[in-house]
C-alpha angles and dihedrals in degrees: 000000000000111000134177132190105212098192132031136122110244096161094064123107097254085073101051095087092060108001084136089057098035088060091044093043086060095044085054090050088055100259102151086183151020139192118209115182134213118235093198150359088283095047093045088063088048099049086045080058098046090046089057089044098050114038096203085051123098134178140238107192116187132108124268126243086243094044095043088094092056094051120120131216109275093030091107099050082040082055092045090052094043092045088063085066107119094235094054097103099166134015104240168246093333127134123101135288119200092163086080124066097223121088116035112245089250097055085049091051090048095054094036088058090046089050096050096047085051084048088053097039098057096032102251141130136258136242111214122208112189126184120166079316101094091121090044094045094053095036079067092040086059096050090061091033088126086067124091101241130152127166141135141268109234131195088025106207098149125085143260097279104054082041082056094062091034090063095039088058083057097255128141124235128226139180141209134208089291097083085067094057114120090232104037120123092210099094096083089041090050096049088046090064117095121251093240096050091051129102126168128237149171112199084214127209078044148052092027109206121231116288089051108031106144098033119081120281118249131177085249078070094063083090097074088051086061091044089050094050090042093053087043097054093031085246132136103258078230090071096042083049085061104043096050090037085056088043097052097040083056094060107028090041086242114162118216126276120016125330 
């Protein structure tokens, strides 16, 4: 079955040791794509050099709620350039964070607004990062609501009734490695979210699903998240690796199978 990890972070350190076998191991899982994202200006050139090294790799490039402190003048027009490369497929990971003490609410407002006008601009998605921000996250949404934008929610950790205005802002939902842990109340959110909002992730390095929980996470793990969601819905993982690969390839422009 056709599988695809919509959000991880290839480019970090964890991965220097064994980047070359991390990328074959989820070939060999069955994982046609996957989507690594940029946190900053820096990271947005390295995941640009790991997408021309690895063909079933692509890039997100944007600057991240926690990083938007750290951001110079220019990032923003070096992230536009670098956002017109064939194999940018997303501006992220941007949103707000107000879990970490780094950037102030209102920096992260101000670059979060810039992201989503770029996004807009050169007809891309968005990657959306929430932490205990989810009002504050759709109160900007709602100042730029004339702009076309779509995207997807990544990491879900709130409940049905804040999925329930995400999709109906016309966002797709996905979940990490959380939604498998023995004490997590997502199971009942993930299984309220309609088929054709959902993507699978796995937020690699982080958030590693049972079975792995412990080890690193890697985008070959993306597998346990479609077991969990089929286990969840009494469905074959085979047909939940349709539905989120379809779904995926609807909102990145991926065509089907590997590139």
């Amino acid at each position: 079955m056709e599988l695809v990890d919509t959000h991880c972070h290839l480019q970090f350190d964890a991965f220097d040791e064994d980047r070359d076998a991390v990328v074959e191991r989820a070939l060999e899982a069955g994982v046609s794509k996957i989507l690594t994202l940029a946190t900053d200006c820096e990271s947005s050139y390295r995941v640009l050099e790991l997408v021309e090294r690895y063909p079933s790799v692509y890039a997100a490039v944007g600057i991240h709620p926690t990083d938007a402190h750290k951001a110079q003048p220019g990032d923003v027009e070096k992230i536009a350039e670098l956002a017109k490369h064939p194999k940018v497929v997303a501006i992220g990971e941007i949103g707000l964070d107000l879990y970490w003490d780094t950037s102030t609410l209102d920096v992260q407002k101000d670059m979060f607004l810039q992201m989503l006008r770029l996004a807009a601009e050169r007809d891309l998605p968005v990657v959306i990062h929430n932490r205990r921000a989810g009002k504050e996250i759709l109160q900007v949404l709602d100042q730029v609501a004339g702009l076309p934008l779509r995207g997807v929610f990544h990491c879900f950790s709130e409940g049905k009734t804040y999925a329930d205005d995400v999709v109906r802002r016309g966002f797709y939902i996905s979940f990490t490695g959380n939604l498998t842990y023995r004490k997590s109340k997502l199971p009942d959110v993930a299984k309220h979210v309609p088929e054709e909002r959902l993507l699978l992730e796995t937020d690699s390095p982080f958030m590693t699903p049972v079975p792995m929980r412990g080890k690193r996470n890697e985008p070959a793990f993306v597998q346990y998240i479609a077991e969990k969601h089929a286990e969840l819905r009494d469905m074959d993982p085979a047909e939940i690796a349709r539905i989120t690969t379809e779904n995926a390839q609807a909102l990145f422009g991926w065509s089907s199978g590997t590139a």
